[in-house]
C-alpha positions in Angstrom: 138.3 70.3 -30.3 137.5 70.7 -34.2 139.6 69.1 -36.9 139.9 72.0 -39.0 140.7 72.0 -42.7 141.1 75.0 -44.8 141.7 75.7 -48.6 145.4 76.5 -47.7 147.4 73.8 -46.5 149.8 76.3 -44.3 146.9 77.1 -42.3 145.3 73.7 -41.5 149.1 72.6 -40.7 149.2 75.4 -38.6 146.2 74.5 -37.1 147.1 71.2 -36.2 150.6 72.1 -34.8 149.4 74.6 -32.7 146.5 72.5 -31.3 148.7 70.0 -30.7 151.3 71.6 -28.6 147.9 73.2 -26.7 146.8 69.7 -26.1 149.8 68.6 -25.1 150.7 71.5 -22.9 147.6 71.1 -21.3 148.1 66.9 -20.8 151.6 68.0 -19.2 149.8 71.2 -16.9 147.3 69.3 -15.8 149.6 66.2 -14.6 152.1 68.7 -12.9 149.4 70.2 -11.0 149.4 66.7 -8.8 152.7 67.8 -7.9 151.8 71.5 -7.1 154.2 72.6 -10.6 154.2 74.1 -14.2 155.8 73.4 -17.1 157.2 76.8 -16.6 158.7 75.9 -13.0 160.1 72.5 -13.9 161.8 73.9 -16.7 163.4 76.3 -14.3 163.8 73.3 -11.7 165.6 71.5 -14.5 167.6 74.0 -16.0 169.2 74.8 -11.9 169.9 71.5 -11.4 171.8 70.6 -14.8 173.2 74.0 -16.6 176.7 74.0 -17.2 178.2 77.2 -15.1 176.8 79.7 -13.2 172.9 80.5 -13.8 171.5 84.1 -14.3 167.5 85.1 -14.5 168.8 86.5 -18.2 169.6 83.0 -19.0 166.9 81.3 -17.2 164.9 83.2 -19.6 166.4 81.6 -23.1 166.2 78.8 -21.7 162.2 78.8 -21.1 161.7 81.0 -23.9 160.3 84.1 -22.0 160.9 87.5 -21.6 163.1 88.4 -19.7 161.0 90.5 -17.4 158.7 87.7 -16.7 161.2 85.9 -15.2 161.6 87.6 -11.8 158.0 87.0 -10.4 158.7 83.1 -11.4 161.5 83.2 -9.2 160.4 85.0 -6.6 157.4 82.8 -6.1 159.8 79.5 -6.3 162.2 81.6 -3.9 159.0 82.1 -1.7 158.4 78.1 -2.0 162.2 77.8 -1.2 162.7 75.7 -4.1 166.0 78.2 -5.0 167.5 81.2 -3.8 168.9 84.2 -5.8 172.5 85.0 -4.9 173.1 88.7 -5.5 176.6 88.9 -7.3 178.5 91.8 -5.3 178.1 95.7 -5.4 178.1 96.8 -8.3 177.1 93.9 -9.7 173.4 94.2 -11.1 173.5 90.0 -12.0 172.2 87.2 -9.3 173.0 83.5 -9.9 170.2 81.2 -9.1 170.6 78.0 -7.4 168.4 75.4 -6.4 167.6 74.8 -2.5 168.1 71.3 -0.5 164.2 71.6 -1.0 164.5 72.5 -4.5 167.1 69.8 -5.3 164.5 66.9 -3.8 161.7 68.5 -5.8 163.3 68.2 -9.0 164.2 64.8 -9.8 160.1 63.6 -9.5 158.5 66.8 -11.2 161.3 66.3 -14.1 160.4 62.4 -14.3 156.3 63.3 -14.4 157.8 65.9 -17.9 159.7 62.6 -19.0 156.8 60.5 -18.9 154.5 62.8 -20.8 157.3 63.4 -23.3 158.0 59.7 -24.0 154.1 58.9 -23.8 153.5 61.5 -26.2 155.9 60.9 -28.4 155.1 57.0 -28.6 152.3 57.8 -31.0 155.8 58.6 -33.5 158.1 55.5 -34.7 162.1 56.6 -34.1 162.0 57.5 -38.2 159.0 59.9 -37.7 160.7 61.6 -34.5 163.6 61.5 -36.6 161.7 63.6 -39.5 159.7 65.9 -37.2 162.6 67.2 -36.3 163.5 67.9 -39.7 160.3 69.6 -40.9 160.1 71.5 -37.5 163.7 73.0 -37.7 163.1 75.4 -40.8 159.7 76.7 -39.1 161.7 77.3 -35.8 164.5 79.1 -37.5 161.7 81.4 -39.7 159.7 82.0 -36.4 163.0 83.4 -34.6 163.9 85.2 -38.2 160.8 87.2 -37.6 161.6 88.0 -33.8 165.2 88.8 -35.0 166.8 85.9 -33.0 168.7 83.3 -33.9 169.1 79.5 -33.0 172.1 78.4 -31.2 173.5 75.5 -29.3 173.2 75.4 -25.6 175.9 75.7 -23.6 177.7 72.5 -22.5 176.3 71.2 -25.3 178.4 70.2 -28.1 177.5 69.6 -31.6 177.4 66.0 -32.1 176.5 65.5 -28.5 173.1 63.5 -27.9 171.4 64.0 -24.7 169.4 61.5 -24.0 166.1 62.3 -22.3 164.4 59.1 -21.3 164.1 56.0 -23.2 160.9 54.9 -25.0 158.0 52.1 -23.5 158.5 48.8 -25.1 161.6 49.5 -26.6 
């Protein structure tokens, strides 16, 4: 991979960021295929087991950050693994809920600890106070970003404000 630099610092931090979350993606990918996943999957995996109320595809979808039309083959392939199963709602009732299987519940729990890991061993290359800034300095380019797409940020549900969800907790720490 190049290190690139241009005249404009906007695009050489834009090259970095983006080559970055490519690198990691592809760290996280290539770990979850020992485990027969995707990022995509475990997000969905993740999302069944712990969302706060019932669970629809259109929700799945904000939740991975994918259109909502690209949702339904994803589910129908995990349905086909029997990791969940789409409950139709009633006539008359175009919505399904989504629910994880006995299967899907037992693959969860080690596909969601492999995301940990590579999240915490990632992020180790960051002290707390750095994490702590990223976060900052990512926030505005996040909010921008879903300007442009005509969306807007918003807590997730059963998440309050002032409520920290811990993911995992740092090596050596």
């Amino acid at each position: 991979m190049y290190d690139y630099r241009f005249a404009a610092a906007s695009l050489t931090a834009f090259a970095q960021l983006r080559h970055a979350w490519f690198a990691i993606n592809r760290v996280l990918e290539a770990r979850l295929h020992e485990v027969d996943s995707t990022p995509e999957s475990i997000a969905v995996l993740w999302a069944c087991r712990d969302f706060p109320g019932p669970l629809r595809p259109a929700e799945i979808a904000r939740l991975v950050f994918r259109a909502p039309h690209s949702i339904a083959p994803m589910l129908k392939r995990m349905e086909r693994q029997a990791l969940i199963t789409r409950i139709p709602k009633g006539p008359g009732h175009p919505f399904v809920e989504v629910k994880l299987t006995e299967k899907g519940k037992q693959a969860c729990s080690p596909r969601v600890d492999i995301l940990k890991e590579v999240i915490a061993e990632t992020m180790s290359a960051l002290s707390e106070e750095e994490l702590e800034r990223l976060v900052e300095i990512i926030r505005p380019l996040q909010e921008k970003a879903l300007e442009m797409l005509h969306m807007k940020l918003k807590r997730s549900p059963g998440h309050p404000e002032l409520i920290t969800m811990p993911v995992i907790e740092r090596r050596g720490q």
